[in-house]
C-alpha positions in Angstrom: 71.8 101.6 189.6 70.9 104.5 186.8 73.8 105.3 184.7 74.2 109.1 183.6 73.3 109.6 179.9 76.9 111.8 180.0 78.7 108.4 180.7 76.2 106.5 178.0 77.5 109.3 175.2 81.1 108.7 176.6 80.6 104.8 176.4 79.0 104.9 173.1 82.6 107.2 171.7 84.7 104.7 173.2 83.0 101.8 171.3 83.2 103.9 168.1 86.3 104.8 168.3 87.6 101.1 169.0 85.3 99.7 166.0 86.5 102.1 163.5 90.1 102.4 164.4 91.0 98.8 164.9 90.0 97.6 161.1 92.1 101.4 159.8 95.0 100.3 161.7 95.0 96.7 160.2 94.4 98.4 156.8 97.1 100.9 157.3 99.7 98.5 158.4 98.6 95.6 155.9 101.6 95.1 153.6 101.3 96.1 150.1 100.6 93.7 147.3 103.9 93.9 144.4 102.8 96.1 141.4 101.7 94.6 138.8 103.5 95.3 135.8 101.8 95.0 132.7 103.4 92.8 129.8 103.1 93.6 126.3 102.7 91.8 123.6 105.2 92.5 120.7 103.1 91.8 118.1 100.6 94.4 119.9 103.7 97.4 119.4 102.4 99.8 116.9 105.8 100.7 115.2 106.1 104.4 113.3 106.2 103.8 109.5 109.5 104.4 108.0 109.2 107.1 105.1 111.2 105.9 102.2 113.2 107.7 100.1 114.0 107.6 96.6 117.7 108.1 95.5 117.7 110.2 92.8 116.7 113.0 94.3 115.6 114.5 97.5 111.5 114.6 96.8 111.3 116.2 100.5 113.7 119.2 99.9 112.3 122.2 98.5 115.8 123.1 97.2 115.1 125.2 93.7 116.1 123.1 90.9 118.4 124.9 87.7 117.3 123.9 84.3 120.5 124.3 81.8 120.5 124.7 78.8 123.1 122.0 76.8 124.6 121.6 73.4 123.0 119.0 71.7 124.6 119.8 67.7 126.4 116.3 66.3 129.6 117.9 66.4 129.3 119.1 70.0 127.9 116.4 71.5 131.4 114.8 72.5 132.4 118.0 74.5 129.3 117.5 76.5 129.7 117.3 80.2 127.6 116.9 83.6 124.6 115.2 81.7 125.2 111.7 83.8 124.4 114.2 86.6 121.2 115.4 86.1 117.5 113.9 87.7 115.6 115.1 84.4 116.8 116.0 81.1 114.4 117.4 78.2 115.4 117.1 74.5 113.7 119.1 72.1 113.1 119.5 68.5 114.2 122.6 67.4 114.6 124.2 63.8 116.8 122.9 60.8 115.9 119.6 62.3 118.0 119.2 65.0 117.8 119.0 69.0 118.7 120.9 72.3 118.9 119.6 75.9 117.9 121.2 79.0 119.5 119.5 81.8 117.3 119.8 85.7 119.7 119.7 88.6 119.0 119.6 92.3 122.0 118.6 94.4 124.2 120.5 96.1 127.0 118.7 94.4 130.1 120.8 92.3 129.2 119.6 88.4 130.6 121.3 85.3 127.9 121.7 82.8 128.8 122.0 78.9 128.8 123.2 76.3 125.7 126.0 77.5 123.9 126.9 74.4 120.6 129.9 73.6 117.0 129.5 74.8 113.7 128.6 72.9 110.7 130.5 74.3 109.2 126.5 74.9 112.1 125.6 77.1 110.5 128.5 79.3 107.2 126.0 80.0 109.1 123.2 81.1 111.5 125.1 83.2 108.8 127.3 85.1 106.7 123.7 85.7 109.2 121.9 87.7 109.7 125.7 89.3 113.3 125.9 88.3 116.0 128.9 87.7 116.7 128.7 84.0 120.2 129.2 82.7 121.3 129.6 79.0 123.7 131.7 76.7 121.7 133.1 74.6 118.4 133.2 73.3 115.9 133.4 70.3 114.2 136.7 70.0 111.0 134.9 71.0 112.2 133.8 74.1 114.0 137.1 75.0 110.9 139.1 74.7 109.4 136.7 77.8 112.7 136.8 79.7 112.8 140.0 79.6 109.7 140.4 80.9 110.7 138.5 83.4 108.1 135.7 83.6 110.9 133.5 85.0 114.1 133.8 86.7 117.1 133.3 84.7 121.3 133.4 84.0 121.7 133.9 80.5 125.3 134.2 79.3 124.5 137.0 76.7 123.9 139.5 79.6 125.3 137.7 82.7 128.7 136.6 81.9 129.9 135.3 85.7 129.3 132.4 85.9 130.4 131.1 82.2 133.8 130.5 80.6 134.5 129.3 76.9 137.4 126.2 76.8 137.6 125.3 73.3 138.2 121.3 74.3 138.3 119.9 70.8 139.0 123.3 68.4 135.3 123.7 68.0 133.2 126.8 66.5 132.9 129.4 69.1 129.2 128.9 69.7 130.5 125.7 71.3 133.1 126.1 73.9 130.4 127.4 76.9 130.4 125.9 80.0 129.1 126.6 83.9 129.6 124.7 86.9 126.2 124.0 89.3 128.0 126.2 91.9 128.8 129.1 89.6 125.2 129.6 88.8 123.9 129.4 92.4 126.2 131.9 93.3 125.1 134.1 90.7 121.7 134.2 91.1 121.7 133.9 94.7 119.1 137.2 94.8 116.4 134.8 92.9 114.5 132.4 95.9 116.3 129.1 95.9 113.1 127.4 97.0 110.4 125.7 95.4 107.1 124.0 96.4 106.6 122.4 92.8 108.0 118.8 92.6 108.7 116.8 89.7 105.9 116.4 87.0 105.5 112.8 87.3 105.5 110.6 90.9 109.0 108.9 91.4 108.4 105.0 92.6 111.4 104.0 95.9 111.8 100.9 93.8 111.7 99.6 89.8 108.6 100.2 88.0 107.6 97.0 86.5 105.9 97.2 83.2 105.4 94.1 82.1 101.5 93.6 83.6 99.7 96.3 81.9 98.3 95.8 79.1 100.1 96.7 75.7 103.3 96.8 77.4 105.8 95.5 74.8 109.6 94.8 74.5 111.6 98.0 74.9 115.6 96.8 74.7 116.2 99.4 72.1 114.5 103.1 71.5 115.3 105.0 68.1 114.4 108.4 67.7 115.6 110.5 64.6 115.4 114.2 65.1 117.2 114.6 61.6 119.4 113.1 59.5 122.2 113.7 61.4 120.7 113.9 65.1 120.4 110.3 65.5 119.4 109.3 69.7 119.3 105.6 70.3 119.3 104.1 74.1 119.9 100.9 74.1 118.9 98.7 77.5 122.0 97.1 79.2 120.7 94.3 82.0 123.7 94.8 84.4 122.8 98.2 85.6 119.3 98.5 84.6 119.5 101.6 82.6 119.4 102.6 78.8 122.8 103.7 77.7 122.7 106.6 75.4 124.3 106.6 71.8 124.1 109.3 69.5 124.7 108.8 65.7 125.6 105.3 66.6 128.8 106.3 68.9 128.6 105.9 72.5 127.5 109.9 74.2 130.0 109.7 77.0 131.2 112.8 79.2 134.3 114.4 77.7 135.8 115.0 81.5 134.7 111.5 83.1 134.4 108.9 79.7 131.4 107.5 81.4 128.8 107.1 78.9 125.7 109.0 79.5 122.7 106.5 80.9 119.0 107.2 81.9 116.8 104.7 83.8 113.0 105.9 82.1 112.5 107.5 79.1 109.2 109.3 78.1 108.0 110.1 74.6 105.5 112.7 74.5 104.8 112.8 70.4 103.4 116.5 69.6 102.8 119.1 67.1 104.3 122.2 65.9 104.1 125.2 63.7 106.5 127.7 62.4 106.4 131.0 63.9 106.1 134.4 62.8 109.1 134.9 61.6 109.1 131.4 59.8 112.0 130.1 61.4 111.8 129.4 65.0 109.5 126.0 65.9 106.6 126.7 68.1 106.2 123.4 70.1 102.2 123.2 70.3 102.6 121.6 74.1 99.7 123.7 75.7 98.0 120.7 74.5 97.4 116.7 75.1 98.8 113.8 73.2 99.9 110.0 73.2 103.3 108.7 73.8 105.4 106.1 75.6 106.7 105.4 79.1 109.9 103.0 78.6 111.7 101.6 81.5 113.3 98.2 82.4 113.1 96.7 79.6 109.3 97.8 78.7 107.4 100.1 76.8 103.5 100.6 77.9 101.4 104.2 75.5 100.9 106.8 77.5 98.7 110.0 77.0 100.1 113.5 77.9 98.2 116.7 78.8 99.3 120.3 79.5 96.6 122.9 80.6 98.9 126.3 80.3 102.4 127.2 79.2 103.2 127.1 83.1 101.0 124.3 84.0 102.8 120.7 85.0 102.3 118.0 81.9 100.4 115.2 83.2 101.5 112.0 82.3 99.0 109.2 82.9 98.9 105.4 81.1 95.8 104.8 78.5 93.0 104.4 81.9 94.0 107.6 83.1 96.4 106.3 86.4 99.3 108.6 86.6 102.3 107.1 85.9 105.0 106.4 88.5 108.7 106.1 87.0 111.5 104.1 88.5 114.2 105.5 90.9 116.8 106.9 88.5 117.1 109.3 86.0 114.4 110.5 83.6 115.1 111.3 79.8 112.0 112.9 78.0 112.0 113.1 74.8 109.6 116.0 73.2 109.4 114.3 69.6 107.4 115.5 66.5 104.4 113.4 65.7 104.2 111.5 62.7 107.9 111.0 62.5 109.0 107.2 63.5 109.7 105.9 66.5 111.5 102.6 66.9 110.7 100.5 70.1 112.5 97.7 69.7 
């Protein structure tokens, strides 16, 4: 008997319907396989890289930094106070022989800061490179004509009296009975920016700097430097804490407020030039310049060469095969010194 193609089509559905929906059902009601979770190998973990810091200072903050101006005359020097405090202090040579500090601060710590004494026009250079406020009572003529000008930001006592007081401590001359507290002068000059992109002028290592592989590195336990007869600076290296402890003319320099004596972990000697200026009294520091020197820490003493490119320009300080120096984590003391006068590394 002849079947009807309409029942053939019908037949041929039925079969295709049963092929293709038998094998999706079992599929569809197979049971699923667990996930597979992946393990990891902890060696394999890619962990993100701890940034260390050093302790001195905060090297990420761009915090503006205040450069004061401190008392360095013999009979002064015991009514100093707030130098143990400071990340970077600068001595310089100044005229009739003798030597002024300018004391960097960055911290948001209360410090009194004495005695506060006038300006040399090349304290501006190394206040404007590590882009600091400066802060001073008074001032040579020299530097008041830049000041003026205003070619950096500054507190000076002379016009600004806020922030200073006089406390004659030890019945001193009246030139030496100024201090300021940190707080004082931020409050003051709160109108200037208070931030900074400069850092320091030299890289700060997170741990000691260890001299004692490079070549002409040489025993450093005692540095002598003699600004004048009577402005006698000589650190001496104590092994318990690592740092130099500062004497000057052979008597402990210790803080008049906290008796702690006065200690700096590096010390760099940049040795340069000078000239008298105009007026034949006032030194002109030739540091728009390059010279030799030494980087002391730990114990060591390695030369180093100096350059400075402009009077606002940061003073590179690199050892002898041109590799910038790193300094350990602690304070800094650099000492601007004339050259040709003797330096004892002992």
């Amino acid at each position: 008997m002849k079947q009807s193609p309409t029942k053939n089509i019908i037949l041929l559905c039925i079969m295709m319907i049963i092929g293709i929906g038998v094998p999706l059902l079992s599929l569809l009601l197979k049971p699923k396989e667990p996930e597979q979770i992946p393990t990891i190998n902890p060696q394999e973990v890619v962990k993100e890289p701890v940034l260390e810091k050093v302790d001195i200072i905060d090297t990420t903050s761009d915090q503006r930094p205040y450069a004061v101006v401190v008392n360095n005359t013999p009979v002064a020097v015991k009514v100093q106070e707030g130098l143990k405090e400071a990340y970077l202090i600068y001595e310089f040579p100044t005229e009739g022989n003798t030597s002024r500090l300018m004391a960097l601060y960055k911290t948001n710590k209360e410090i009194t800061i004495g005695t506060i004494r006038s300006a040399r026009h090349n304290f501006i250079d190394y206040a404007q490179e590590n882009g600091a406020i400066l802060a001073c009572f008074g001032w040579s003529h020299y530097a008041k004509d830049e000041m003026q000008q205003n070619v950096i930001d500054y507190v000076n006592g002379i016009v600004h009296a806020g922030p200073f007081w006089r406390d004659n401590k030890e019945n001193l001359a009246y030139e030496h009975t100024v201090y300021t507290t940190l707080n004082k002068l931020k409050d003051y000059a709160n109108h200037f920016s208070q931030t900074t992109k400069i850092k320091t002028p030299y890289k700060i290592n997170v741990s000691d700097v260890d001299l004692s592989s490079h070549e002409n590195a040489s025993s450093a336990k005692e540095v002598i430097l003699n600004y004048g007869a009577s402005n006698k600076e000589h650190f001496i290296y104590d092994e318990k804490s690592q740092t130099y402890l500062r004497n000057f003319n052979d008597e402990p320099s210790l803080d008049h407020e906290t008796k702690e004596q006065v200690t700096t972990k590096n010390i760099i000697i940049t040795k340069m030039a000078y000239k008298m200026c105009s007026d034949n009294h006032y030194w002109d520091l030739q540091d728009v310049s390059k010279g030799e020197g030494y980087y002391i820490t730990n114990g060591k003493s390695v030369p180093i060469k100096w350059s400075k490119d402009s009077r606002n320009s940061q003073t590179k300080y690199t050892y002898l095969d041109g590799q910038e120096i790193e300094v350990s984590d602690g304070s800094t003391w650099i000492a601007i010194f004339i050259d040709g006068k003797e330096i004892q590394i002992l």
